[in-house]
N, C-alpha and C positions, 0 to 999 in steps of 0.2 A: 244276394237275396237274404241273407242271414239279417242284414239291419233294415231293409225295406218291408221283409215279409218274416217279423218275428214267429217264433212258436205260440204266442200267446195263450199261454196254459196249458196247450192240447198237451205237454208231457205230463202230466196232472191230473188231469178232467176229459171228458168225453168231450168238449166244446168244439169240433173239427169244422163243425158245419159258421160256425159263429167265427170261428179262426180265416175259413174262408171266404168270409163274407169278407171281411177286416180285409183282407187282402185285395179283391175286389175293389174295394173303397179306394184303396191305394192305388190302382192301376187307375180307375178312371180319372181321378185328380193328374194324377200324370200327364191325361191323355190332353190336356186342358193346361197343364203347366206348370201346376201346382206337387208340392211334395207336401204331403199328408199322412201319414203314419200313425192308426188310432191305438190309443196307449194300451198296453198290455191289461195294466187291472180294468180298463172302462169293457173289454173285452170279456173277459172275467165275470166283470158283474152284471152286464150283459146279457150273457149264457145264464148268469145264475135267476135274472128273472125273467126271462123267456123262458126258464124250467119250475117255475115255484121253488126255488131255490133246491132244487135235486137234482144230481150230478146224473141226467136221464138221457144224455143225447139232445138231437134234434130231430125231427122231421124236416128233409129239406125243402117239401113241396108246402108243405103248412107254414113255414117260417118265410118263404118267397110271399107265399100270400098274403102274409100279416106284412110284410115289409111296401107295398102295394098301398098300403093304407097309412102307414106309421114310417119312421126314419128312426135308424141306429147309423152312428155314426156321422150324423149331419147328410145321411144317403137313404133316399126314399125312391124306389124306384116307377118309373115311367111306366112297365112292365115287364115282365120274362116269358121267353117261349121253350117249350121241352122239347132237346133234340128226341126224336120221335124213334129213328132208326142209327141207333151210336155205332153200325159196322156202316153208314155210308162217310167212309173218311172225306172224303170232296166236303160235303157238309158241313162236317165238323174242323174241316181245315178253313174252310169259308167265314166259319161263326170266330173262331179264333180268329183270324185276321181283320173281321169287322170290328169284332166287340172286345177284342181283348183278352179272350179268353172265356172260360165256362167256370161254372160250379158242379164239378162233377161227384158224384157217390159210387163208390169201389165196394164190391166186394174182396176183400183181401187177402193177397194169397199169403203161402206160410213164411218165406222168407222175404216178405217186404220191409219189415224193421231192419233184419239182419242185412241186409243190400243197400238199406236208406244210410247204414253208419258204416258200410263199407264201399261208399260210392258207384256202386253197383246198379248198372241199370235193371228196373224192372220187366221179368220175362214171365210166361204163363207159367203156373206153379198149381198145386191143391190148394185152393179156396179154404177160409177159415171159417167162411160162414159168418165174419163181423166186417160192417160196415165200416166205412170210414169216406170223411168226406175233404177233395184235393180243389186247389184250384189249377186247372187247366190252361196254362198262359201260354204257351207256345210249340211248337213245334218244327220236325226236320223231316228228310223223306224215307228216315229209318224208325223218329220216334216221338213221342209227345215230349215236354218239358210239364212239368207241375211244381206246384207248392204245396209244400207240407213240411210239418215237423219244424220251423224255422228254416228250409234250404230249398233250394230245387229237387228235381229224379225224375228222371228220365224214365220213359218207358215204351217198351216197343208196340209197334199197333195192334201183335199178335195179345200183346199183354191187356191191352183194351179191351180189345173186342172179347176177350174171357171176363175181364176184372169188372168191365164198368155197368152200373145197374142202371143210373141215370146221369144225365147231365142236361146242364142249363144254359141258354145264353141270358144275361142280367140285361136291360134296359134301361139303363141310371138314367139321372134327368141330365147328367153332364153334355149330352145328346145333342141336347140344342147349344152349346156353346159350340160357335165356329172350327174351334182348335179341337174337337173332338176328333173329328174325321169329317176333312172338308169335301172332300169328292162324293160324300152320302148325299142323298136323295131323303133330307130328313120329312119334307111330308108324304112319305110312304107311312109313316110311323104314326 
């Protein structure tokens, strides 16, 4: 994970949600055949104009939007849907298995850094009241898998269902290529 799914600044900058996306980018090229890794500073600079150049975060729901219309990363998406109810895991195990994964937003408990650098899976903990935004790639029947920080982290469902405020499934356009996921029913979509 560490050279597929760099840190891209987030040790640095607020950029979590733009780091996420980056990662995303990555997966669906995968899904397709392709190895695509978008470079650390174009990530970077990226965040910095999608913010008026001020280290402010992102909104995730605004930036899905803008990206609907516009492309970062050579990725403009087809659309996204908000998982609506994040404690139905069926759901949420279904969207990861379709799409790849999600774009999810944590509220963060207290020892999640302290656990990410001591390879510690993530459990319910006091809340810090700051967001942070993961990408959601996979999962087991004890726990989620994510990306963040440059690594994977695991986290238990019970950790979800406390941590998580939002999550997304993306709809890239990679969709329509065969090698996406051939057994989809892509005019549903």
């Amino acid at each position: 994970p560490e050279v597929l799914f760099p840190i891209d600044g987030n040790d640095q900058f607020g950029n979590c949600v733009m780091a996420g996306t980056a990662h995303r980018v990555t997966v669906f090229q995968g899904f397709i055949g392709n190895t695509f890794i978008p470079d650390v500073q174009d990530v970077i600079d990226e965040y910095f104009k999608q913010t008026d150049g001020e280290d402010s975060g992102i909104v995730m729901l605004d930036f899905l939007t803008w990206l609907r219309k516009n492309s970062v990363f050579g990725e403009q998406l087809l659309g996204f849907g908000k998982i609506r109810n994040t404690h139905n895991h069926l759901m949420v195990k279904q969207c990861i298995s379709i799409f790849g994964g999600l774009l999810t937003g944590i509220n963060v408990q207290q020892d999640a850094q302290r656990d990410f650098m001591d390879r510690k899976i993530w459990t319910p903990g006091p809340l810090l009241n700051e967001g942070h935004c993961i990408d959601t790639s996979d999962y087991t029947p004890d726990q989620l898998i994510n990306l963040t920080w440059g690594n994977d982290q695991g986290g238990t469902w019970p950790w979800w269902d406390l941590t998580v405020d939002e999550s997304y499934v993306l709809i890239p356009k990679e969709i329509e290529d065969p090698k996406f996921a051939p057994e989809m029913n892509k005019d549903q979509f």
